[in-house]
N, C-alpha and C positions, 0 to 999 in steps of 0.2 A: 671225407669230412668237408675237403672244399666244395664241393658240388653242392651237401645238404646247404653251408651258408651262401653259397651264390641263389640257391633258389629260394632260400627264404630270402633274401634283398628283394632278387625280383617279384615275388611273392608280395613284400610289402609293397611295393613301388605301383605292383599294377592294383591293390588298392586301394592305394591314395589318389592314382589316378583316375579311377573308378569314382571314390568317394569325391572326390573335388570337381569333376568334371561335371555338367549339366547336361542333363539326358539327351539332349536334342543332339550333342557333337558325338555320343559315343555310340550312332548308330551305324553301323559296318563294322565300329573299330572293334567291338573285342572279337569278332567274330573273324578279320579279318588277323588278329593281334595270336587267336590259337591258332592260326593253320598256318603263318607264318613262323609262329614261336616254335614250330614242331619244326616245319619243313627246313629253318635255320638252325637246330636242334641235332637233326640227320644231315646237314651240309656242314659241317662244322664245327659244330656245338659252342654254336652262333644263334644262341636261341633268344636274347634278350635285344638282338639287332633286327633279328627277322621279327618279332613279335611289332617293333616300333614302325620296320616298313610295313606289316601288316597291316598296321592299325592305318598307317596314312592311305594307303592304297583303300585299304575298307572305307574309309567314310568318303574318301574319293567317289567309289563306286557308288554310295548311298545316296551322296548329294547330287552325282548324275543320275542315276532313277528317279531322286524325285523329281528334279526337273523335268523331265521327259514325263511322268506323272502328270505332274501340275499343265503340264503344254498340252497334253493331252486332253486334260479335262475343261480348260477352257476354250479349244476349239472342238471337241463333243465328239469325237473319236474315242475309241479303246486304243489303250497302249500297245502294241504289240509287246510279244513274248521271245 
């Protein structure tokens, strides 16, 4: 029974956070918030610590691609892969 109310918290949490946040900041994070949620989940069942480094990690990675994007397209290069 504790687990179903730990996950409906987090549950709620991560759609508030969803709903509150503006699109442009949540991009890597949920993406990086499931494979972290999991992988804290199996290390632990530290799934709501890993979800929150995921998330920072993921937009990390997002706003360094765009940059390198954006650097990219204004000196008229392709990005590399």
């Amino acid at each position: 029974m504790k687990q179903i109310t730990m996950l409906a918290i987090a549950a709620a949490a991560m759609g508030a956070l969803i709903a509150c946040g503006p699109a442009a900041q949540a991009k890597g994070c949920i993406k990086g918030a499931i494979v972290g949620g999991v992988a804290g989940h199996y290390a632990g069942h530290h799934g709501v610590l890993g979800a929150a480094a995921g998330c920072v990690i993921g937009r990390h990675e997002a706003k360094k691609h765009a940059r390198e994007k954006a650097q990219h397209q204004n000196t008229g290069q392709a990005p590399s892969k």
